[in-house]
Biotite code that builds the C-alpha atoms (Angstrom):
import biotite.structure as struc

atoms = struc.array([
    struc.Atom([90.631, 75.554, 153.606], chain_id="A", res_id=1, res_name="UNK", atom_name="CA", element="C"),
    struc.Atom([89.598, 77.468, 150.441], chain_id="A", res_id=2, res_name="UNK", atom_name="CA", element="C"),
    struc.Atom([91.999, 77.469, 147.311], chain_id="A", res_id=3, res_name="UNK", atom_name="CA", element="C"),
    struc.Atom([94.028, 81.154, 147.357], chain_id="A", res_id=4, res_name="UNK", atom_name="CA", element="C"),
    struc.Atom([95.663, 82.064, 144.313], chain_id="A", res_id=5, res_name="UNK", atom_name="CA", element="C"),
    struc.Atom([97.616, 85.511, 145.123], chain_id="A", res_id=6, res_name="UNK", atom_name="CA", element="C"),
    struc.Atom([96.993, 87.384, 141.646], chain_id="A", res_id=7, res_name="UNK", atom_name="CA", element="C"),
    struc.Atom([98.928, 90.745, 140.667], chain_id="A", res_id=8, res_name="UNK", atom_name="CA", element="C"),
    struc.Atom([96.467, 94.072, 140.892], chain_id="A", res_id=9, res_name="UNK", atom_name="CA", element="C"),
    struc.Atom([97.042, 97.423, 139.366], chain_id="A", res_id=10, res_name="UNK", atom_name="CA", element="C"),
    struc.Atom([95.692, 100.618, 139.497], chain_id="A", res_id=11, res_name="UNK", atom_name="CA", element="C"),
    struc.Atom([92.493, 98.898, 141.611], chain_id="A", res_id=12, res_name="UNK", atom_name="CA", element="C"),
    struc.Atom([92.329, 95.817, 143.105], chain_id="A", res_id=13, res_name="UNK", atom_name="CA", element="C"),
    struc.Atom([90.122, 94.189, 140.625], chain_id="A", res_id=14, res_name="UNK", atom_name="CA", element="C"),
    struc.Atom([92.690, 95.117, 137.568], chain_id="A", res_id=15, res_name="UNK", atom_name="CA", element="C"),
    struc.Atom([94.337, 91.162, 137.619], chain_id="A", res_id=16, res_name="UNK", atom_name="CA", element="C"),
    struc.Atom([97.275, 91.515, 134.684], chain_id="A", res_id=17, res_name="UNK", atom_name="CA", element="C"),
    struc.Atom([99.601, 89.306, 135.302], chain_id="A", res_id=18, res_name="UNK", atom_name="CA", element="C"),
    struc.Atom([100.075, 86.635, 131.980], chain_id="A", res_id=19, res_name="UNK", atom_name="CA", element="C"),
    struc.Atom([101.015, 84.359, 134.452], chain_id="A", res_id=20, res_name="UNK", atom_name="CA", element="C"),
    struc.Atom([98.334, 84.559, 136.588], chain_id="A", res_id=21, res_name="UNK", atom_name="CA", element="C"),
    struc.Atom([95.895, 84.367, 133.958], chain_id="A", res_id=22, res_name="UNK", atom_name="CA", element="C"),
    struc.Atom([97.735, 81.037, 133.295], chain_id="A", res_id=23, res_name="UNK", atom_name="CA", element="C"),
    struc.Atom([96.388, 79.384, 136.515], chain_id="A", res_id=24, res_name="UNK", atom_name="CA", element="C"),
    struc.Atom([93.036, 81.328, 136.285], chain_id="A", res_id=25, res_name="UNK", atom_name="CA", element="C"),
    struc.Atom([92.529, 79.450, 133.558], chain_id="A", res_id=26, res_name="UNK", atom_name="CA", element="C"),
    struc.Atom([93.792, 76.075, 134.491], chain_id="A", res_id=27, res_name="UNK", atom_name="CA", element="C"),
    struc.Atom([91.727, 76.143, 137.473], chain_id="A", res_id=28, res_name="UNK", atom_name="CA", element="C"),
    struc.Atom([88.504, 76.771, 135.633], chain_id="A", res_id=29, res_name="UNK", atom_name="CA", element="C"),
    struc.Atom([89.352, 74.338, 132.846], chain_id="A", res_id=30, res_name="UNK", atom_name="CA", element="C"),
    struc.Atom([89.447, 71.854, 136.251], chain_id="A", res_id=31, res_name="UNK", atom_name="CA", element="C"),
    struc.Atom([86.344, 73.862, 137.714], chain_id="A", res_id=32, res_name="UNK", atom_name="CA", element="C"),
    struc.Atom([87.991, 73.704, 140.888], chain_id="A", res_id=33, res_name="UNK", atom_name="CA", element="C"),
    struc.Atom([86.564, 76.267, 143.453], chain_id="A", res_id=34, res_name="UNK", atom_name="CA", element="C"),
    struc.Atom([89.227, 79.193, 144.439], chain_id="A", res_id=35, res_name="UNK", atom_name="CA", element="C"),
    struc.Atom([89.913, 83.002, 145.826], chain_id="A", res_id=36, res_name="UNK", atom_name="CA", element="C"),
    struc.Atom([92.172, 85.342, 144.489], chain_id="A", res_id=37, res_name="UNK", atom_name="CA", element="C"),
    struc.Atom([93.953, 87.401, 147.076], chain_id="A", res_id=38, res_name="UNK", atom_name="CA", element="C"),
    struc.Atom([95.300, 91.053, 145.681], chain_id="A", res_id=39, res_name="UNK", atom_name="CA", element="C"),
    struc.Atom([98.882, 91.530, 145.441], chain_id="A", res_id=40, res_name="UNK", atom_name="CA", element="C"),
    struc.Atom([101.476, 93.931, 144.266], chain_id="A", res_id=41, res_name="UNK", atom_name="CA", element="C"),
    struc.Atom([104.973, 94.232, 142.962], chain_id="A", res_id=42, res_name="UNK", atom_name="CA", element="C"),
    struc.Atom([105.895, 96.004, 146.302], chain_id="A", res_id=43, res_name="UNK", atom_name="CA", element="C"),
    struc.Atom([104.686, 93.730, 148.733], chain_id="A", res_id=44, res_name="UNK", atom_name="CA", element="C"),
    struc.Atom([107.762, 90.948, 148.660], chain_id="A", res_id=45, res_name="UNK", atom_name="CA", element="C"),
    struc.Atom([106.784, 89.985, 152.647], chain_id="A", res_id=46, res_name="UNK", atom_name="CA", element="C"),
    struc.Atom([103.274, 88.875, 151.978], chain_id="A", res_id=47, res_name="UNK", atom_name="CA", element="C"),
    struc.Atom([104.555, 85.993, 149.589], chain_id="A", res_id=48, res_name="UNK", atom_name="CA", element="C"),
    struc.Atom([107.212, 85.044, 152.267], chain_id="A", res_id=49, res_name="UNK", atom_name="CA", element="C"),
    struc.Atom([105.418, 81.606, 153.451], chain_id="A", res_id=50, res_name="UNK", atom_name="CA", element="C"),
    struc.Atom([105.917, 80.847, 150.391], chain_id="A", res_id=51, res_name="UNK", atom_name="CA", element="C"),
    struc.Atom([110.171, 81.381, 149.771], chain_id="A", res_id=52, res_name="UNK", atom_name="CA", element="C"),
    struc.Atom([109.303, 82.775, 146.854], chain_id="A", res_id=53, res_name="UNK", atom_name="CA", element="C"),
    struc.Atom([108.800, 86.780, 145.678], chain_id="A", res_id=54, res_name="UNK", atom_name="CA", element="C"),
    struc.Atom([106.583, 86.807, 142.710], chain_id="A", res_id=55, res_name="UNK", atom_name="CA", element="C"),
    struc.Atom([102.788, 85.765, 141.369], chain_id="A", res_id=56, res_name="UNK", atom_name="CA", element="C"),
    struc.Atom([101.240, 83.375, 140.920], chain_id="A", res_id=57, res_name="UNK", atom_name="CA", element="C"),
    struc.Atom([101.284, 81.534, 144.119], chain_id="A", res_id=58, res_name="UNK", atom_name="CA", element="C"),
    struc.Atom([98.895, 78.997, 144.372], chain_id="A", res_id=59, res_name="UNK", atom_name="CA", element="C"),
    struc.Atom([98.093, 77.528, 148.223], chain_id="A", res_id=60, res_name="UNK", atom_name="CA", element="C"),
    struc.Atom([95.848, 74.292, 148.382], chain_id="A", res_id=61, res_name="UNK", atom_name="CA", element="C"),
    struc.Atom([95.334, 73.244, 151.937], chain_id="A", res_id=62, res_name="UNK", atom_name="CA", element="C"),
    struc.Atom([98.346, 71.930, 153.240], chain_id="A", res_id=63, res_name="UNK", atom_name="CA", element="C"),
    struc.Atom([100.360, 72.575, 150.036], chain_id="A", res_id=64, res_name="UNK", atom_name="CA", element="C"),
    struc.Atom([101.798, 75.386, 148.475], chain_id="A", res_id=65, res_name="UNK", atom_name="CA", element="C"),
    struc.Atom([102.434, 75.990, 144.670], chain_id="A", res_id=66, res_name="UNK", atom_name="CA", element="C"),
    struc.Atom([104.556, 78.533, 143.070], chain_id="A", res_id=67, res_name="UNK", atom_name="CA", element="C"),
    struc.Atom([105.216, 79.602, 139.262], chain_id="A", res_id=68, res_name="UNK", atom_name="CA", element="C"),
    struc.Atom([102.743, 79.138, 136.504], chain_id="A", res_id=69, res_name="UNK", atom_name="CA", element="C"),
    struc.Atom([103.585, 75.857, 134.640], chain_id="A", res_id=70, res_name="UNK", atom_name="CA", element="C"),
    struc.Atom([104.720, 74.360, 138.282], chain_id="A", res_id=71, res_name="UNK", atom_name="CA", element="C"),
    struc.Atom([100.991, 74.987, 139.143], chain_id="A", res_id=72, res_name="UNK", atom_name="CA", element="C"),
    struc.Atom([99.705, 73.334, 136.071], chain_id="A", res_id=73, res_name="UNK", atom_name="CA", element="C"),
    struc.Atom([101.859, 70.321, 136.886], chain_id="A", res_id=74, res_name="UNK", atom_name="CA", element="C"),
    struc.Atom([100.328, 70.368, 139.880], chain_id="A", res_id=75, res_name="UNK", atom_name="CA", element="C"),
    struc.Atom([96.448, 70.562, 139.131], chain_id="A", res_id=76, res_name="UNK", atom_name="CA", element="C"),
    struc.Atom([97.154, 67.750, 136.989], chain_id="A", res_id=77, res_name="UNK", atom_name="CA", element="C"),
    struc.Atom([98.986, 65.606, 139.637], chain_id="A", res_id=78, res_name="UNK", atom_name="CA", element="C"),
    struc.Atom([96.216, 66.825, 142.002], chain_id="A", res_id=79, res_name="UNK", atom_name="CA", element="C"),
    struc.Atom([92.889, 66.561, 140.165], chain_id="A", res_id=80, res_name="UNK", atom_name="CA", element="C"),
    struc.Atom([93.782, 64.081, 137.145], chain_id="A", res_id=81, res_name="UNK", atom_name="CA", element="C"),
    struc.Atom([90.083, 64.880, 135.848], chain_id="A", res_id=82, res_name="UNK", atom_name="CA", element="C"),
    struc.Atom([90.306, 67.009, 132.750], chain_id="A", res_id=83, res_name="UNK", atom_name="CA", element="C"),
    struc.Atom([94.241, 67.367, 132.010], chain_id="A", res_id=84, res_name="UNK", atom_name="CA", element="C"),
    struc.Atom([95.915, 70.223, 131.426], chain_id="A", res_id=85, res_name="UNK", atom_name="CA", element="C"),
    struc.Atom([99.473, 69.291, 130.183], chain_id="A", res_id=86, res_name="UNK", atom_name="CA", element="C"),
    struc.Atom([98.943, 65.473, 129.590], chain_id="A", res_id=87, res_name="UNK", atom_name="CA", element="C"),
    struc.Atom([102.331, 63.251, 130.111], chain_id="A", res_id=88, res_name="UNK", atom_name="CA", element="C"),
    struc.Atom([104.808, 62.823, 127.526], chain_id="A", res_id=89, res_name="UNK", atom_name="CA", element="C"),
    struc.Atom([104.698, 63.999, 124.407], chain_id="A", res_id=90, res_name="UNK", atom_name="CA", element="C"),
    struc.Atom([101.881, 65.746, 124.580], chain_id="A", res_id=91, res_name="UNK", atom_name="CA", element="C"),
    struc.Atom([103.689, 67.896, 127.989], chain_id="A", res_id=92, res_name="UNK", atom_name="CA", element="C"),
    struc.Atom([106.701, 68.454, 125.872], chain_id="A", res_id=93, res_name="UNK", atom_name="CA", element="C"),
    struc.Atom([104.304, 70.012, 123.383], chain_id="A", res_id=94, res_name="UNK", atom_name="CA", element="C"),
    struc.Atom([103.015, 71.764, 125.856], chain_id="A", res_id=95, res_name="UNK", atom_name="CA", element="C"),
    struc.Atom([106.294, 73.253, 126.865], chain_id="A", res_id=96, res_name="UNK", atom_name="CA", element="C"),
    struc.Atom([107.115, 74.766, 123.934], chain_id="A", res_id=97, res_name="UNK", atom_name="CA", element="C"),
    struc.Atom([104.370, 76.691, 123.924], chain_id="A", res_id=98, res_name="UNK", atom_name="CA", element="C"),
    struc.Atom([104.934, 78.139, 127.142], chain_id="A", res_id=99, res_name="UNK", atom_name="CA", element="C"),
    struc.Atom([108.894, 78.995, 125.624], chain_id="A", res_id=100, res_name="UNK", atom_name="CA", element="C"),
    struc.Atom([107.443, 80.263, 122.934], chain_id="A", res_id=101, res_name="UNK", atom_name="CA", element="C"),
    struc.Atom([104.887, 82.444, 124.432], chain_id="A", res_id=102, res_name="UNK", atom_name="CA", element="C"),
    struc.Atom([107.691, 84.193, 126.938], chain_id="A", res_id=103, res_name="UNK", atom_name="CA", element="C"),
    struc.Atom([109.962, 84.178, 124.583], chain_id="A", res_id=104, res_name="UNK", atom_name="CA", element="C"),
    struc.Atom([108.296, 85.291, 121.043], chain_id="A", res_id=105, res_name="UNK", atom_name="CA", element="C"),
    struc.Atom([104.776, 86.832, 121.893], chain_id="A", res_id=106, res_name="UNK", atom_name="CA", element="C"),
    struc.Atom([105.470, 88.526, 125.234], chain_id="A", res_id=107, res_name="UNK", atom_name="CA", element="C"),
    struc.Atom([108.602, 90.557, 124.236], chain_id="A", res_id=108, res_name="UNK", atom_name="CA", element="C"),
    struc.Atom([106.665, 92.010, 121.134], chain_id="A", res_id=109, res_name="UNK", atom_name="CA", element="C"),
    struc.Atom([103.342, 92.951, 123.180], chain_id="A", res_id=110, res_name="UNK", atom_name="CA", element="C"),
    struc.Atom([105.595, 94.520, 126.021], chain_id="A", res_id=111, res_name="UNK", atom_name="CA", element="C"),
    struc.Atom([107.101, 96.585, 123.369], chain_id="A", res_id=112, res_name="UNK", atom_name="CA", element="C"),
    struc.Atom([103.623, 97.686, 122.399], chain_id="A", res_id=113, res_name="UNK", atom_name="CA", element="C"),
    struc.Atom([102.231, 98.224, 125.181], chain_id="A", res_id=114, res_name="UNK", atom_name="CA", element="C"),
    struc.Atom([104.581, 99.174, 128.217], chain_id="A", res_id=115, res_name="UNK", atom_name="CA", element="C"),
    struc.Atom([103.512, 102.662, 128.640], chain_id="A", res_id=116, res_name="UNK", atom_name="CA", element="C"),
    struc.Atom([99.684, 101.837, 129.190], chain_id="A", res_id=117, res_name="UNK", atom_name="CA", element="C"),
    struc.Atom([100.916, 99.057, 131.398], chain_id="A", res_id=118, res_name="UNK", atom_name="CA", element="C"),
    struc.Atom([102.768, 101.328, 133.404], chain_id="A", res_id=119, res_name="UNK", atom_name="CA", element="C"),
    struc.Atom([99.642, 103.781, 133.379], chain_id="A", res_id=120, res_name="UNK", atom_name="CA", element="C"),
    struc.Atom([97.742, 100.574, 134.794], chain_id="A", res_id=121, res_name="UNK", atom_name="CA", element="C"),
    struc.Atom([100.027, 99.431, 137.714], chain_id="A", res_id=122, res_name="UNK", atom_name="CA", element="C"),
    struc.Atom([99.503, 101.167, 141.087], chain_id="A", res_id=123, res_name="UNK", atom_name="CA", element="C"),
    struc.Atom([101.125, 104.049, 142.020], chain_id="A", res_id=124, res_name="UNK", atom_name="CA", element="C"),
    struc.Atom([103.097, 102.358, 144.748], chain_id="A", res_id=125, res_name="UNK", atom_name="CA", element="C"),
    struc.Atom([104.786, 99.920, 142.486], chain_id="A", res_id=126, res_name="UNK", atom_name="CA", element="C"),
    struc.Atom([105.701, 101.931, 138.971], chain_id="A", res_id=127, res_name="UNK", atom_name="CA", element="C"),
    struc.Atom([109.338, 103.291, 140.525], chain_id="A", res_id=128, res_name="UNK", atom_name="CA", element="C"),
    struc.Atom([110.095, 99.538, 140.933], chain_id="A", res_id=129, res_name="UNK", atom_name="CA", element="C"),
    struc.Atom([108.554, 98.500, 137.469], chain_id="A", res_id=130, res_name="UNK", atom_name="CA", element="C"),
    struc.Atom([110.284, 101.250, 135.900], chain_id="A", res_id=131, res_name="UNK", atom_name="CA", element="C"),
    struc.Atom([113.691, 100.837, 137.646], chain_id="A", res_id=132, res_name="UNK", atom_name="CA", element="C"),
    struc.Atom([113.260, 97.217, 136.915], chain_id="A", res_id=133, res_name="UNK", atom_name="CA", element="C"),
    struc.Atom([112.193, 96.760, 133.409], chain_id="A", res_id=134, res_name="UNK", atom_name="CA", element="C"),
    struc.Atom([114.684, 99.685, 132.141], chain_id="A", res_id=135, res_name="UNK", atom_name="CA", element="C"),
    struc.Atom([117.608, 97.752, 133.901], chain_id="A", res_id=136, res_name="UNK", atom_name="CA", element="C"),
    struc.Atom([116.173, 94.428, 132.288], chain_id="A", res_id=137, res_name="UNK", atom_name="CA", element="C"),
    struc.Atom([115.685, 96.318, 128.977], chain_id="A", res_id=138, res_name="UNK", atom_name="CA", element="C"),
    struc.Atom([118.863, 98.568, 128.707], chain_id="A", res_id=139, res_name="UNK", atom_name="CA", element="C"),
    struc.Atom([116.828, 101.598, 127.862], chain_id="A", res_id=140, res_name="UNK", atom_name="CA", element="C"),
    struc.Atom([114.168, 103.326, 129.542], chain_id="A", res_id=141, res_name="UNK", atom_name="CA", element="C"),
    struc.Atom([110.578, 102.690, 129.289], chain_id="A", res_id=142, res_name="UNK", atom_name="CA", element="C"),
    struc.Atom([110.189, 105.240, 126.617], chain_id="A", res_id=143, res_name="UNK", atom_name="CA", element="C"),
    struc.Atom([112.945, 104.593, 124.361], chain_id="A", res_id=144, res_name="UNK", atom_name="CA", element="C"),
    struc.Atom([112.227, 100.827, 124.510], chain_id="A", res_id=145, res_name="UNK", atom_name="CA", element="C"),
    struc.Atom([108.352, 101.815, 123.829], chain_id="A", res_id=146, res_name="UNK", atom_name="CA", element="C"),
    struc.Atom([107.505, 101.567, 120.038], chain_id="A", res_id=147, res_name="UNK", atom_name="CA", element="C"),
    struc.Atom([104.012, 100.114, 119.062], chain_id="A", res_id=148, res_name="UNK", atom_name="CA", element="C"),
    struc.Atom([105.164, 99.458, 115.273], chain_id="A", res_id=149, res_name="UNK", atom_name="CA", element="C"),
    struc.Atom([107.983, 97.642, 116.192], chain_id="A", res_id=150, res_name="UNK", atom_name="CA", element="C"),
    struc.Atom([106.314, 95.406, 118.573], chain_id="A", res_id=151, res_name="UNK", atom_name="CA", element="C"),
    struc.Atom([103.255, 94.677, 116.541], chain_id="A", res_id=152, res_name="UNK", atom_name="CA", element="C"),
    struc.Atom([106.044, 94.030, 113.537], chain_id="A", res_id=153, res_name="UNK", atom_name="CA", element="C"),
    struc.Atom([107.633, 91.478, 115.625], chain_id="A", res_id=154, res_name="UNK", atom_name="CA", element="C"),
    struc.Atom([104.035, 90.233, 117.046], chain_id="A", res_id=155, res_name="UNK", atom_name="CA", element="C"),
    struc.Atom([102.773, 89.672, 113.632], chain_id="A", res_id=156, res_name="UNK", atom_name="CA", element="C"),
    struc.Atom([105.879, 87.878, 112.243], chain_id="A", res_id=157, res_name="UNK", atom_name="CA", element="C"),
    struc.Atom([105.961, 86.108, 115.761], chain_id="A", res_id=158, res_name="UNK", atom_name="CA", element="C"),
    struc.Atom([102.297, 84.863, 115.306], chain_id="A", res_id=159, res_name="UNK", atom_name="CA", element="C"),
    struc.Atom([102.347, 83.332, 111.907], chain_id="A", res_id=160, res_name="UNK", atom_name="CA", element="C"),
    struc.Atom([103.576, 79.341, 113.509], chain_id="A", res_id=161, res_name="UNK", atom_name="CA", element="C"),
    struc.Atom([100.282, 79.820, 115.638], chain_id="A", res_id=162, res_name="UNK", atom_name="CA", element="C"),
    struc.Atom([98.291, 81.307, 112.473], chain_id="A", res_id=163, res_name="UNK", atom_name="CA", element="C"),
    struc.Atom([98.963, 77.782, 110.648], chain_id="A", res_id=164, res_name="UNK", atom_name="CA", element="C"),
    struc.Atom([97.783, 75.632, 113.949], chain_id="A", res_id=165, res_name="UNK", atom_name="CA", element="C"),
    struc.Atom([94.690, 77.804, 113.912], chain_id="A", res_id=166, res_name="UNK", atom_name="CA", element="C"),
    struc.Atom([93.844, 77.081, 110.714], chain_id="A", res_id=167, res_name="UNK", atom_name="CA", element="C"),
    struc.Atom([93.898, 73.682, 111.374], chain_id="A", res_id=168, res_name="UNK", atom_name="CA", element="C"),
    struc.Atom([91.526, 73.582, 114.509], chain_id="A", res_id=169, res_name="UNK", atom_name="CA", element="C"),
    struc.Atom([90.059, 75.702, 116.982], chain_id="A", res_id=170, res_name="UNK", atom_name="CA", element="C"),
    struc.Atom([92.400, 75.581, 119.438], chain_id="A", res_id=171, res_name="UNK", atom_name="CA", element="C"),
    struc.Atom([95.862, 75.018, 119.726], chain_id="A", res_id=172, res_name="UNK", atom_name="CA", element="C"),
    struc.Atom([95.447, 71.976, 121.759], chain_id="A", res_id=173, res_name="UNK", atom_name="CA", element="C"),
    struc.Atom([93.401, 70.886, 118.801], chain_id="A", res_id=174, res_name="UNK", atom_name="CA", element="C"),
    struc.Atom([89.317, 71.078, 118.952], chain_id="A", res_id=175, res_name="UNK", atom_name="CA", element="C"),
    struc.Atom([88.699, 72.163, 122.957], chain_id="A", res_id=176, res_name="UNK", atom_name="CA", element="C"),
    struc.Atom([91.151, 74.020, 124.935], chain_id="A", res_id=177, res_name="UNK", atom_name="CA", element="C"),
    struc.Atom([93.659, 72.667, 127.334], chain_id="A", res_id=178, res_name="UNK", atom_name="CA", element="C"),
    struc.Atom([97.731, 73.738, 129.050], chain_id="A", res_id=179, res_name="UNK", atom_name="CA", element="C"),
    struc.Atom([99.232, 75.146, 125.547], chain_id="A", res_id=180, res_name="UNK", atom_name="CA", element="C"),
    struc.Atom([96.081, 77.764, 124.857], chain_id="A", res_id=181, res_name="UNK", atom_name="CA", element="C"),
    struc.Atom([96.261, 78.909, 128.298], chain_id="A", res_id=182, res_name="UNK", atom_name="CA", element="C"),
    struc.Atom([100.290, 79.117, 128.414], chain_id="A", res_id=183, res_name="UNK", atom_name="CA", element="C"),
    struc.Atom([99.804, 81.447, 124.989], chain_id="A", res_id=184, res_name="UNK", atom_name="CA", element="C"),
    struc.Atom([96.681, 83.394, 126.059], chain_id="A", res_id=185, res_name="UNK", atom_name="CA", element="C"),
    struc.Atom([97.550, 84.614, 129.211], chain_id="A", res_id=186, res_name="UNK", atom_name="CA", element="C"),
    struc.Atom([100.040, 86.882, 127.344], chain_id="A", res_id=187, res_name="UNK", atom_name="CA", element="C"),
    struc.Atom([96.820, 88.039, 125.474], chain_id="A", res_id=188, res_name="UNK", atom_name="CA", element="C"),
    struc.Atom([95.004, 89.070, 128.493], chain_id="A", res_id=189, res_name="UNK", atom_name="CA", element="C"),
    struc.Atom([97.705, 90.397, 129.715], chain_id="A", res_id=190, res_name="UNK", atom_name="CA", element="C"),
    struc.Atom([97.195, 92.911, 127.013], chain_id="A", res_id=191, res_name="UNK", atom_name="CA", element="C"),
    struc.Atom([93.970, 93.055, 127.218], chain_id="A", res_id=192, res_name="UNK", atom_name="CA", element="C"),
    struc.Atom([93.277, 94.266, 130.544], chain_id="A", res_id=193, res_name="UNK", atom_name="CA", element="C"),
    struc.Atom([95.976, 97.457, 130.349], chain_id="A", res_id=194, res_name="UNK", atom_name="CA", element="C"),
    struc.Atom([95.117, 98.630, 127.122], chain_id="A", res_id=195, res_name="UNK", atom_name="CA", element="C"),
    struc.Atom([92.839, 99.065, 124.336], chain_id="A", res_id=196, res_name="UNK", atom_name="CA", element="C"),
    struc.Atom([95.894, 98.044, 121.426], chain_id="A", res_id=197, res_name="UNK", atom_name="CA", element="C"),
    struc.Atom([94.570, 96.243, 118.780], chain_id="A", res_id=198, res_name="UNK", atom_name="CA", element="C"),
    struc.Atom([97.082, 93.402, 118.560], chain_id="A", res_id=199, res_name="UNK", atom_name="CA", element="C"),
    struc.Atom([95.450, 91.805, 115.507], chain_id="A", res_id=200, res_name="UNK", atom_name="CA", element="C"),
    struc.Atom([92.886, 92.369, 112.197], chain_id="A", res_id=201, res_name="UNK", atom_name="CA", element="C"),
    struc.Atom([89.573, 90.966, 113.211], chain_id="A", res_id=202, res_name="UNK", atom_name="CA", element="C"),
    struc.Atom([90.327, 89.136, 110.127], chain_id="A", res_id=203, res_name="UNK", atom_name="CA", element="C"),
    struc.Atom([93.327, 86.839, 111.606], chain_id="A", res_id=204, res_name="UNK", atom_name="CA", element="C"),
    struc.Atom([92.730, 83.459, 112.483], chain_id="A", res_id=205, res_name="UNK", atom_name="CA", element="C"),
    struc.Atom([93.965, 84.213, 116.019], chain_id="A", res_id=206, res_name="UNK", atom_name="CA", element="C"),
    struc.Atom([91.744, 86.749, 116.666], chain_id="A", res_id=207, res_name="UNK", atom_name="CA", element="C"),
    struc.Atom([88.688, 84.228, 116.456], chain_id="A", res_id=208, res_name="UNK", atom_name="CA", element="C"),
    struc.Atom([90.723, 82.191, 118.601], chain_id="A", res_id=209, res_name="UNK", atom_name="CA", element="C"),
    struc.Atom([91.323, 84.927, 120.996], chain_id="A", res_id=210, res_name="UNK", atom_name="CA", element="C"),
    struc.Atom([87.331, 85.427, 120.749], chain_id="A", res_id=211, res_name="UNK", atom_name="CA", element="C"),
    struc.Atom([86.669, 81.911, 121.942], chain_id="A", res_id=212, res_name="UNK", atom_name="CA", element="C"),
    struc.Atom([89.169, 82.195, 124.771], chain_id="A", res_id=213, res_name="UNK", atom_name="CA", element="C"),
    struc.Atom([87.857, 84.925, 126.231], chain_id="A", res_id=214, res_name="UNK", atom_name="CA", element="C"),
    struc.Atom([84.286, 82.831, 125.720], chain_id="A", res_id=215, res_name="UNK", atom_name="CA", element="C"),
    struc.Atom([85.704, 80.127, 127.761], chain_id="A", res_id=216, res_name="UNK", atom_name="CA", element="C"),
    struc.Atom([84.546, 79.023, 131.374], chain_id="A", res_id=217, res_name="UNK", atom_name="CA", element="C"),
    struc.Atom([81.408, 81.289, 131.268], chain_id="A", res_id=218, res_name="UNK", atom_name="CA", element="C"),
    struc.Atom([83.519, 84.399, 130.244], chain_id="A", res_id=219, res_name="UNK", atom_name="CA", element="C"),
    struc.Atom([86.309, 84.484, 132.534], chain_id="A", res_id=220, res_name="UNK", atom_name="CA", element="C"),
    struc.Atom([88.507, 86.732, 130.001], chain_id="A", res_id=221, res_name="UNK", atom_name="CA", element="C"),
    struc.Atom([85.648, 88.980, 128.789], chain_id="A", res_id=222, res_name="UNK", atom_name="CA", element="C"),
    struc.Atom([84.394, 90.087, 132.692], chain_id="A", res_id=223, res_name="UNK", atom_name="CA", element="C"),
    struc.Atom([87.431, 90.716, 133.625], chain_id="A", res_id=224, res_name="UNK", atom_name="CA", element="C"),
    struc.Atom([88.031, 94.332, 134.349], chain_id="A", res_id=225, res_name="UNK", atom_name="CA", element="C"),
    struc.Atom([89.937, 96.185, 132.139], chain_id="A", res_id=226, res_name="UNK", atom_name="CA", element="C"),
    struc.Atom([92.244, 99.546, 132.699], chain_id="A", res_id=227, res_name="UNK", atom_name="CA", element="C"),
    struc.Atom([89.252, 101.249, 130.224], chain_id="A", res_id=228, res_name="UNK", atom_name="CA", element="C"),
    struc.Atom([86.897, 100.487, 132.847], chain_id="A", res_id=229, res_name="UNK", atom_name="CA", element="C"),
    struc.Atom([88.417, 102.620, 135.151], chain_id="A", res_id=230, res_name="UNK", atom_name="CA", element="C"),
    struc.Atom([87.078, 105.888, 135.287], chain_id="A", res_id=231, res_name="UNK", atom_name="CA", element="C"),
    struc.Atom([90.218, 108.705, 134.527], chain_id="A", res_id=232, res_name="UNK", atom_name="CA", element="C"),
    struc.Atom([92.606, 105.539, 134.361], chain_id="A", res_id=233, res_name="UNK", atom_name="CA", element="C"),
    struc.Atom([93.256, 105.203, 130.285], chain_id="A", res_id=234, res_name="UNK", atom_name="CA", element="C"),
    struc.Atom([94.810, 107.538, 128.675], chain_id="A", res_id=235, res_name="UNK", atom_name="CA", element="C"),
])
């Protein structure tokens, strides 16, 4: 039985946003395991059933089913100990922090920046339950909570701890990639795929690094489709 990893879509099936999902993208190409995405949206809660669960990514591997993003990563490295991801130890409780620090610090400030040309990019069926979900999450609604200056302020001050590791090495897991550059960059092609913001100067240290990620496994980030590639979709 082929690996299935059910992937949030938008606006067309082959617009994949979710930073989560890019997570395990990631992951599995770092373990160049062999897998099919299968198209899902906010909306459809009954297709993920199987699973007890009602949100992406869900990861099914034969027999077993996987769900949430650094669960999965566990996993692949439980599964496939070639090539690890998270490592044991220390080197996982790095690991963690990065994923806390990605949700907690970098995500907030790029959904501030960018919510409107996500919401532009989700399918038509699912904005009422983004935007009745986010504004109860946020207090506000979508366009008072929208404000590209203050969430690039807060990016930028947010960034500078990953600035100094940067400037140290290539990547954050030090000179190849491994679980803490995925955790961060799948907020970063998050971004990527529903808009055309420029979230840093060409002349920041993570840009490069953003560069080579998107390099990675035979340009998995740059092919991906993006909202701009849509004909009529950006606005």
């Amino acid at each position: 039985m082929a690996r299935v990893l059910y992937d949030l879509c938008g606006i067309d099936e082959g617009l994949r946003f979710s930073p989560y999902c890019w997570r395990v993208r990631y992951a599995l190409a770092h373990k160049r395991l062999d897998f099919e995405t299968r198209a899902w949206h906010f909306t459809d809660k009954a297709a993920l059933a199987f699973a007890d669960y009602d949100k992406v990514p869900v990861l099914v591997d034969g027999e077993t089913t996987v769900t949430d993003s650094y669960a999965i990563l566990r996993y692949l490295d439980d599964a496939y100990p070639e090539g690890p991801l998270l490592g044991e130890g220390v080197a996982e409780a790095r690991a963690r922090f990065f994923k806390h620090y990605a949700e907690r610090a970098l995500q907030p400030a790029i959904m501030q920046t960018i919510v409107m040309d996500l919401l532009n990019a989700i399918a038509p069926r699912d904005r009422d339950y983004f935007r009745e979900t986010r504004e109860k999450r946020f207090g506000r609604t979508l366009e008072e909570f929208h404000s590209p200056a203050k969430g690039l302020a807060k990016l930028d001050a947010a960034l500078e701890p990953l600035r100094g590791c940067l400037n140290d090495a290539d990547f954050i897991d030090g000179q190849s990639p491994a679980a803490a550059d995925y955790l961060v960059f799948g907020a970063f092609m998050w971004a990527r795929v529903v808009s055309s913001a420029d979230l840093v100067s060409n002349a920041d240290p993570v840009y490069g690094w953003v560069e080579r990620m998107l390099d990675l496994h035979d340009g998995l980030g740059r092919k991906a489709m993006r909202v701009t590639d849509i004909e009529g979709a950006y606005r």
